[in-house]
N, C-alpha and C positions, 0 to 999 in steps of 0.2 A: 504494500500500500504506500503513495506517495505521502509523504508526510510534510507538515509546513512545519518551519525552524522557527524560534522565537532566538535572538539574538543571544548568543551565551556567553560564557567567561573567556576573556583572551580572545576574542570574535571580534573582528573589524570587516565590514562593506564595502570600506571606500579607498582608493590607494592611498598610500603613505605620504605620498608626494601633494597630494591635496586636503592631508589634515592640517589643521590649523589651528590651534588652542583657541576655543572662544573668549572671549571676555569674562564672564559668568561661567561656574560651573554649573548652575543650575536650567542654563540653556545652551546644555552641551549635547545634550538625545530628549529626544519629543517626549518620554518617557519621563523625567526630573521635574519640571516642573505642571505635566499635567497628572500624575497619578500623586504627587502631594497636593494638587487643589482638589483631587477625589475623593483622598481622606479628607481633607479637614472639612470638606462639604457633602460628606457623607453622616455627618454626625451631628453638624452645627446647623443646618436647614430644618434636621428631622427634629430633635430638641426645640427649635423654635415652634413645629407642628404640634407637637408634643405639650406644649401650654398651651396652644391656641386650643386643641382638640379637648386638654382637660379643666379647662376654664372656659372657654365659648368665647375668646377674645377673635378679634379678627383684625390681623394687624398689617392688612393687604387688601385695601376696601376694592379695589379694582376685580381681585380676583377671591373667589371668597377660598377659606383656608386649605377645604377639601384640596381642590383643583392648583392651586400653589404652590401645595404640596406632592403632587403626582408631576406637577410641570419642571418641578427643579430637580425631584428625583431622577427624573428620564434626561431633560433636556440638560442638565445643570452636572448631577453628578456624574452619572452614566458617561452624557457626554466627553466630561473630560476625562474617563480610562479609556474609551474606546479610541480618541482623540492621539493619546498618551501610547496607548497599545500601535495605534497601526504605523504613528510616525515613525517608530521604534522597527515596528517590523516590515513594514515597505522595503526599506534599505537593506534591510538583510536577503529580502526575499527577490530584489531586481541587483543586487549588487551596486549600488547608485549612493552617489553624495548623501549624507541626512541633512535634515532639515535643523540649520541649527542659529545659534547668536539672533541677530534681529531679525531674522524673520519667521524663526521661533519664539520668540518675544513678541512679536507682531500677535502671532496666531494666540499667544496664551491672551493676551490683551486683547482680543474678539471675545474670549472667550469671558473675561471677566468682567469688560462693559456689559454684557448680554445678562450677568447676572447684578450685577450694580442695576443696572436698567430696570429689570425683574422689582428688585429690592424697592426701587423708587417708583413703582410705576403709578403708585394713586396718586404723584404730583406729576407724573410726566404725560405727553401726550401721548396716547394708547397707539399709533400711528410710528412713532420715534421708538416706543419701546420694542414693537414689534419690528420695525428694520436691524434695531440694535440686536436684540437675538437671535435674529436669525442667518445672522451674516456667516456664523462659522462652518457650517455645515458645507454648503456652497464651495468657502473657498479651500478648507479640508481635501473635498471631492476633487475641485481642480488639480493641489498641490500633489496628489496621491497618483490620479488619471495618469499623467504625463509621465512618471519613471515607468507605470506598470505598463502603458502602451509601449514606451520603447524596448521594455525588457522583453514585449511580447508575453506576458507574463496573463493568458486571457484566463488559467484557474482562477487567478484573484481579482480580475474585474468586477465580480458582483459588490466587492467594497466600498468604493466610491462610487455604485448605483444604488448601494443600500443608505451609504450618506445622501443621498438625494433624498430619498424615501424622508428618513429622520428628517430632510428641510421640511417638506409637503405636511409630515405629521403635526410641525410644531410649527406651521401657516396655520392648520387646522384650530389647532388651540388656539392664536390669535385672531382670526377669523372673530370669534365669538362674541372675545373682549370688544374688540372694534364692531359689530352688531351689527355683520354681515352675515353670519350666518351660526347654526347653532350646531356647532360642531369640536367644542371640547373634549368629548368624552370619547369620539371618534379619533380626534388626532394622538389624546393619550394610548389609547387602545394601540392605535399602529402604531406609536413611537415603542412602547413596551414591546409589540411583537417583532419588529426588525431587530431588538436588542434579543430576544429570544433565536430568531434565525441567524444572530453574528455568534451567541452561544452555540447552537449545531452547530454549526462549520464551520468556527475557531476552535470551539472544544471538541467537536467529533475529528480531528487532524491533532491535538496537542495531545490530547490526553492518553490513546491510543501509544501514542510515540513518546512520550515520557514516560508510562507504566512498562514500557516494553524496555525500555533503559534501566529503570531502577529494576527490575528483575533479572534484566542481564549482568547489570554490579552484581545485585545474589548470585551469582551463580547460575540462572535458569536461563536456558537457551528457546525461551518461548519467543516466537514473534506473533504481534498480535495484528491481524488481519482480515477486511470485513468475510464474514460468510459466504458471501456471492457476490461477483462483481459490483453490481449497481445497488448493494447494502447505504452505502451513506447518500445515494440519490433518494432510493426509494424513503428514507430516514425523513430527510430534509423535506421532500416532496410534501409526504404525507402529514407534514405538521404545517407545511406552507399553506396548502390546503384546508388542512382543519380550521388555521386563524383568518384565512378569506372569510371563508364561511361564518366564522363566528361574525366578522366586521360584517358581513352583508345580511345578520342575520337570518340565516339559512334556519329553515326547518329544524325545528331541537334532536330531531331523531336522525338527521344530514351530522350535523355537527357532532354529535357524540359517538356515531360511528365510528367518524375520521379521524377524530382525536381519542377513541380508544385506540384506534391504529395506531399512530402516531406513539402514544405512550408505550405501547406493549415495542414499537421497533427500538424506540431510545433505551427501554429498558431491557433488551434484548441485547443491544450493542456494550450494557455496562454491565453487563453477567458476562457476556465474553470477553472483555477486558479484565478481566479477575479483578472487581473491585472488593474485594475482600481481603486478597495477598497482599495490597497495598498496606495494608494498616502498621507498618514499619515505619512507612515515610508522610507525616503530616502535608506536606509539599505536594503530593501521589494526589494522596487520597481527598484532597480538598477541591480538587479537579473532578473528583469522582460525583463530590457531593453535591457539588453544583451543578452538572450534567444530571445528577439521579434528580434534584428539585424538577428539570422541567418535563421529566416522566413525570411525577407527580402532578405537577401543572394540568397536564393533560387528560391523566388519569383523573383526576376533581372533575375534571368540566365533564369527560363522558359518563361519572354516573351523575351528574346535577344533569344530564340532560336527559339519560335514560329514566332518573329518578325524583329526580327533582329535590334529593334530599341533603344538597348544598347550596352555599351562599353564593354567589360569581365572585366576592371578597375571597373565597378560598383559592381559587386560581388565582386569582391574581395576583395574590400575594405569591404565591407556591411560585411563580413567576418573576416579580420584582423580588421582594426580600430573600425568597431563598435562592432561583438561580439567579439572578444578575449579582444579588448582593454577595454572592457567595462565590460565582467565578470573576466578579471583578478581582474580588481581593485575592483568591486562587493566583491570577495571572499576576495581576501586579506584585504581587509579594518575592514571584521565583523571577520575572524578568528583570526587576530592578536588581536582586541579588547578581545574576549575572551577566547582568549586561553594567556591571560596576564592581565587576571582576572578584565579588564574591564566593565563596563557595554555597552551589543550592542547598541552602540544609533549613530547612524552619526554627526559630529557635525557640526556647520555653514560651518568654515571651507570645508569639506569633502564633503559636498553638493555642493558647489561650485564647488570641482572638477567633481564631478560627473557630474556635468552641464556641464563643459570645454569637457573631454573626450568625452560625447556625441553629443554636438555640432560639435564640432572637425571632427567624426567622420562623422556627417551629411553630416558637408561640404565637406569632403574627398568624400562622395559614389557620392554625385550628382553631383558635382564638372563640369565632364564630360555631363552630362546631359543638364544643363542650363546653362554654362559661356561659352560664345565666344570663342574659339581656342583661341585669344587673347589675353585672360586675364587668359586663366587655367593657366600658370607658377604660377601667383599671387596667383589663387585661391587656388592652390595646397597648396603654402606656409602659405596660411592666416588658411584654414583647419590644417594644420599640428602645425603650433607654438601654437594655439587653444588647439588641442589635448594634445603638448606636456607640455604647461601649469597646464591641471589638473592633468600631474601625477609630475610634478614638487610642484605641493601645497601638494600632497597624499606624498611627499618626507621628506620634508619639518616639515610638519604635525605630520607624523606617524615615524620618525625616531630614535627619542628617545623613543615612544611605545619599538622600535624593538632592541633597546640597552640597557634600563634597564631591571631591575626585575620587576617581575609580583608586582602590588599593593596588592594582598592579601599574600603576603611573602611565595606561593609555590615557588617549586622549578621549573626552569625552565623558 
């Protein structure tokens, strides 16, 4: 199976002859300064929701709190790992220059006006705020376009088609605010599910090829490889489809077909990657577990559909808090370690968080499931300050990773 590389230790792109020390170590790989804005706006957004939700304050009259809080999680934090992720991995993947100094600094500053904008918007004009957000995506997609056309590089074209996608979803969301049309809950819905389909086919190619690594360090001469050839099409397909359908609201008994398909292939794919043997290496396995959330995801929706006997809260969450939130920090945690010359290894630290985010996230999907109406405000809040604990230690932790120089004295 072809596998995709995430930039490693002692790995350089670009010839020698055209590095050039940046200015900043922190806008030395697209990777430094966008997955430190992920942490600290993966915890510092949701805590601000987190009073608004358990006092009824609303501290964003433009957008009421729900909706602000789904907009920054997707558009805001998401944004900047996947942002952080592909800078990172483009060059690895076309052999081409990175993206680095001021026009790395450029892109992180789109990305930070769009959330100052966000933050100001009950005094700004609704018209201003949405140009301001929506800029990054767009010029992402260009920046990305250009090495992978030349590299010829058309496996990974769908990247900078699926950053378009992300623009259109989060028009969609401002669409509303400006009261043109009533299409919030539509734009969050796509923006969540292209982050769902950049988890298949980011994690359906890492994870596969890093388990099959750490097994070969033990000793075990497994290689892990789809079942039949068109295993991670049919995979992909069938969960592309199942979320059309949800978005087009299709017939309840259409959509939970295709998304029990859908879950039983993802989960089919992470029984044959021995996610089990993994439990040696927190770093493995934390790959594993955020690919297993969006079988779950899926699984939710086809018996709420066959059954009717869940919340759509339960997917969604199963979706955002456990897989995006749980392969964001999966990825970022092992790329920064080596692509700054680290050795991969998780530390106590980092393991903890890992346990926090996915706990977190537990309590997030079932929340609805098993607490009292009563008690869900609480439970809401006790899942979420959980969650937003382990990317506050991943903050914490790895921030200085993400500000100095790589340990082995490359550049970058």
């Amino acid at each position: 199976m072809s596998t995709t590389r995430l930039p490693v230790a002692g790995s350089t792109t670009e010839p020698e002859r055209a590095a050039s020390p940046p200015r900043t170590v922190l806008f030395g790989w697209g990777f430094r300064p966008f997955f430190l804005a992920a942490g600290i706006y993966a915890f510092a957004p949701l805590l601000v929701w987190l009073f608004e939700f358990s006092t009824g304050t609303d501290l964003t009259a433009r957008w009421s709190a729900m909706f602000f809080h789904g907009h920054e999680m997707v558009f805001g934090f998401a944004a900047a790992a996947v942002t952080g992720f592909l800078l990172t991995a483009v060059p690895n993947w076309t052999g081409t220059d990175r993206v680095h100094g001021p026009k790395l600094a450029a892109l992180a500053a789109l990305w930070l006006a769009g959330r100052v904008a966000m933050w100001c918007s009950a005094w700004l004009p609704a018209w201003l705020v949405t140009v301001v957000d929506l800029a990054l995506f767009p010029t992402l997609a260009l920046t990305l376009a250009g090495p992978l056309i030349r590299a010829k590089r058309a496996r990974n074209m769908p990247f900078p088609v699926l950053l378009l996608v992300l623009f259109a979803a989060n028009l969609l969301t401002h669409l509303q605010v400006l009261g043109v049309a009533h299409t919030m809950r539509l734009g969050l819905h796509l923006g969540i599910y292209v982050l769902v389909m950049l988890i298949l086919i980011v994690g359906g190619r890492i994870t596969p090829a890093f388990t099959s690594g750490a097994l070969r360090k033990a000793g075990s001469g497994l290689e892990l490889r789809p079942a039949f050839r068109y295993e991670p099409v049919a995979t992909i397909g069938a969960a592309a489809l199942a979320l059309v359908l949800d978005l087009a609201k299709a017939p309840a008994a259409w959509t939970a077909s295709v998304s029990l398909l859908a879950g039983l292939l993802v989960a089919w794919r992470l029984f044959r990657w021995r996610s089990v043997r993994t439990w040696r290496w927190p770093i493995v396995w934390i790959l594993h577990i955020g690919y297993g959330f969006v079988a779950l995801g899926f699984l939710t929706r086809a018996v709420d559909g066959f059954f009717g006997v869940m919340t759509a809260t339960t997917t969604l969450h199963a979706f955002t808090a456990g897989a995006i939130g749980t392969m964001i920090l999966a990825v970022m945690t092992r790329a920064a370690l080596g692509h700054s010359g680290r050795t991969i290894v998780a530390s106590p630290p980092i393991v903890i968080a890992y346990l926090l985010v996915v706990a977190g996230a537990l309590v997030r999907v079932f929340t609805p499931e098993l607490v009292a109406p009563a008690k869900y405000p609480q439970a809401v809040v006790i899942g979420g300050v959980i969650w937003a604990a382990g990317y506050l230690l991943f903050t914490v932790i790895y921030a200085p990773i993400l500000i100095r120089p790589r340990v082995d004295g490359r550049p970058g």
